[in-house]
N, C-alpha and C positions, 0 to 999 in steps of 0.2 A: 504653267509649264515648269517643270522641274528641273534641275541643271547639277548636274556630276565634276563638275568643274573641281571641286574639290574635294569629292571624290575617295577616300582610300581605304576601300574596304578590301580585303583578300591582300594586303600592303601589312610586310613588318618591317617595323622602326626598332632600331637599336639607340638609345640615347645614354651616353654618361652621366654620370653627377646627375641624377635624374632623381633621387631623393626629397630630393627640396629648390626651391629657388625658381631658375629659369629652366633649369632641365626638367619638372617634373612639370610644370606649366607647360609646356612642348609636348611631355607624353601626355599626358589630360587629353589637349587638343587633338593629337595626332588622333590618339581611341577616341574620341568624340567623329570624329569623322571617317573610322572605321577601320582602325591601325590594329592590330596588334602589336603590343609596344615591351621592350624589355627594359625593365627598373633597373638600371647598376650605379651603384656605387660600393662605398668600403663595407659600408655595415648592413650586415643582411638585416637587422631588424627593422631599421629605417627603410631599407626596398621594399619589403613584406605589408608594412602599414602604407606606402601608397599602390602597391597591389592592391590589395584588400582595398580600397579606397576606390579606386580605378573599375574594378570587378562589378562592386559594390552598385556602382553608378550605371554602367554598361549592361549589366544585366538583362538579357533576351536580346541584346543589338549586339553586331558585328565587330564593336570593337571589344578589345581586352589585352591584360598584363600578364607578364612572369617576370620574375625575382633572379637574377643571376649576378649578386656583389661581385666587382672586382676591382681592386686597387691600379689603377692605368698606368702606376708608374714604376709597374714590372709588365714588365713583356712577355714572361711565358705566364701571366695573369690572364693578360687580354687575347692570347692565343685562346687560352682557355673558354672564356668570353664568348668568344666566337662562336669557337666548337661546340658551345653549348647552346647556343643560340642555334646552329644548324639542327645541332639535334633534334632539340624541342618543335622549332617551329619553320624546319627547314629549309629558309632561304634569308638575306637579308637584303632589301630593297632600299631600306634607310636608315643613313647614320649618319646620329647626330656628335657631333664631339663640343659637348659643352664641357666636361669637369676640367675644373685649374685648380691654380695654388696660386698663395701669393703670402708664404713665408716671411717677408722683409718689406716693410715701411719706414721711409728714409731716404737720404742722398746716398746717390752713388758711391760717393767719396767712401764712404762706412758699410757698403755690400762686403757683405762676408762671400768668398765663393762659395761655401757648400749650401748658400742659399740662389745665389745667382745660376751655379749647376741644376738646382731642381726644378727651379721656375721654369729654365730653358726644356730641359728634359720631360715635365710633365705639361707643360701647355704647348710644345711644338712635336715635340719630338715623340711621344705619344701617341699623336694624331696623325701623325707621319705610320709608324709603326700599324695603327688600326686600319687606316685609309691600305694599305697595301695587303692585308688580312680579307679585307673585304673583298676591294674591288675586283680581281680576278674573275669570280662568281658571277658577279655584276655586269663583268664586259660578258661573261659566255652569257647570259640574257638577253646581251647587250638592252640591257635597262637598270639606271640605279642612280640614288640621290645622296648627295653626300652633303651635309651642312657642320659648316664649323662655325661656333659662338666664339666673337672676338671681343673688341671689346671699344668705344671711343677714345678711351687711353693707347690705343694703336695711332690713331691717328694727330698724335699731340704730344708737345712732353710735356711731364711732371717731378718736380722736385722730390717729393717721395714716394713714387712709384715707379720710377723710370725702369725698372728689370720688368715688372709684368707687362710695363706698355711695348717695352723692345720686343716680346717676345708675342703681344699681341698682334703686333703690328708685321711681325714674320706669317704669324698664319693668316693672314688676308692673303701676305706674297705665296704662301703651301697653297692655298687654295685658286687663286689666279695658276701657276705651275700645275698643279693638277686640274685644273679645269682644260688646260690645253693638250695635257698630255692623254687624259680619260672621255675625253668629249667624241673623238673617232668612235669608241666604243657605245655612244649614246650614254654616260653616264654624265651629271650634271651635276657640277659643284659647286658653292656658292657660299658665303658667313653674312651674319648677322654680328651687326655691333652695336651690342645695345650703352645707354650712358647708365645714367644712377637709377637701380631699380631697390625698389625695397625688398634685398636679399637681405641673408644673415651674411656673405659675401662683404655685402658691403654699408654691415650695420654700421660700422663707424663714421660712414660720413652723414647718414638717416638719421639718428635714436636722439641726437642733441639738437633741438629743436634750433638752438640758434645757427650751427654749424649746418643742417638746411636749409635754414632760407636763406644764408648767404648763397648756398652752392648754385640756388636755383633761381635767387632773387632779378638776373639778366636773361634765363633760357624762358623763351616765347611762351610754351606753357607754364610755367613758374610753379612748376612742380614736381615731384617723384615720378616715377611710373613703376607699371606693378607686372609683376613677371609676366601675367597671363597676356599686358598687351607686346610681348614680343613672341608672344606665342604662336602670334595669328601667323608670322610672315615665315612662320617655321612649316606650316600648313600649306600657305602658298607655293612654299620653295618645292614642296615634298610633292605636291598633288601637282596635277594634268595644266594647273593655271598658269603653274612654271614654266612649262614642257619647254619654253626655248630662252629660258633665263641661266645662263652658267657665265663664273666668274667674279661676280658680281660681288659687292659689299653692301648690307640692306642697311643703314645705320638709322638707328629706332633711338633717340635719346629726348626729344622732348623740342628738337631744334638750338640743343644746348651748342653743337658746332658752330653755329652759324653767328653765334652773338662774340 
């Protein structure tokens, strides 16, 4: 017996920073399970190569990609974004807001503002901006998934992270506020928090072998983890297994919270 539970074929995903890392691991999935999925980030040739990669794979099945670069942290960007995203592929059923920044490493005490302005501005306010682009559409369906990529530094402080954790730790609270305020409409919104995954993100804390097994040497798994497995709950969120999960924080880190 076969089971549709997860389900998304005739389903388009919109995902940012979907290039590389945890956003392109989320489109993969999505089109593996029968998404059409939209590549954006800055540089159209890095969207283009996981197109083609995407395509490549999908080939005679239901799911597949397009290419629509855009920098998130202009706004008649992601307008654009959008409108191109309707055009093409007519509707958007799912979005995902992973891409960030995270300009400044260090204490507080020495945050420069015109980096503490952009952190807030492209990891909150961003998604703010897209989430109200969308959803409209979404309620006139009244069906539609919205996921935002936070991050375990939300849920914690850090000595030289504190700007991107403050600002991760706001979109859990964007997404709770819009879970309440869009859920009438049957749309459903929900983040994922993942900890240390082997991105280019966050190759600094990875690439120095001694500098990880401190980081990990307490969390239950006692290891990395790898974009694709926060991929899976991105799938969950998106597909029919969800259908009455909103608000929620999924946090995928390894059990590193809990130590």
């Amino acid at each position: 017996m076969s089971s549709s539970l997860f389900d998304l074929t005739g389903k388009v995903a919109l995902i940012t920073g979907s290039s590389k890392g945890i956003g392109r691991a989320i489109a993969e999935e999505l089109a593996r399970h029968g998404a059409q999925v939209v590549i954006s980030s800055r540089k159209a040739e890095a969207c283009q190569a996981v197109v083609d990669s995407i395509n490549k794979e999908m080939h005679g099945k239901s799911g597949g990609a397009v290419s629509i670069p855009a920098n998130i942290s202009h706004k008649e960007e992601l307008q654009q974004l959008v409108d191109a995203t309707l055009r093409q592929l007519g509707k958007i059923d799912i979005l995902v807001c992973n891409a960030a920044v995270n300009p400044y490493f260090g204490p507080m005490s020495g945050l420069p503002d015109s980096a503490f302005d952009k952190i807030l501005d492209v990891n909150i306010k961003s998604n703010h901006w897209l989430v109200q682009m969308v959803a409209p559409k979404m309620a006139a369906r009244r069906d539609g998934v919205i996921i935002v990529v936070s991050s375990v530094g939300g849920l914690r402080g850090s000595k030289e992270l504190g700007a991107y954790c403050i600002a991760k730790a706001a979109d859990v609270q964007l997404v709770r506020n819009l879970a309440v305020e869009l859920g009438p409409d049957n749309i459903r919104v929900n983040a994922i928090s993942p900890g240390l995954i082997r991105t280019d993100f966050a190759r600094a804390l990875w690439e120095n072998p001694e500098i990880l097994a401190k980081r990990t040497e307490v969390d239950p798994l006692r290891r990395i983890g790898e974009p694709h497995e926060v991929a899976g709950a991105a799938v969950f969120l998106a597909s029919r297994a969800g259908a009455f999960t909103t608000g929620q924080n999924f946090v995928i880190d390894g059990g590193s919270t809990i130590t």
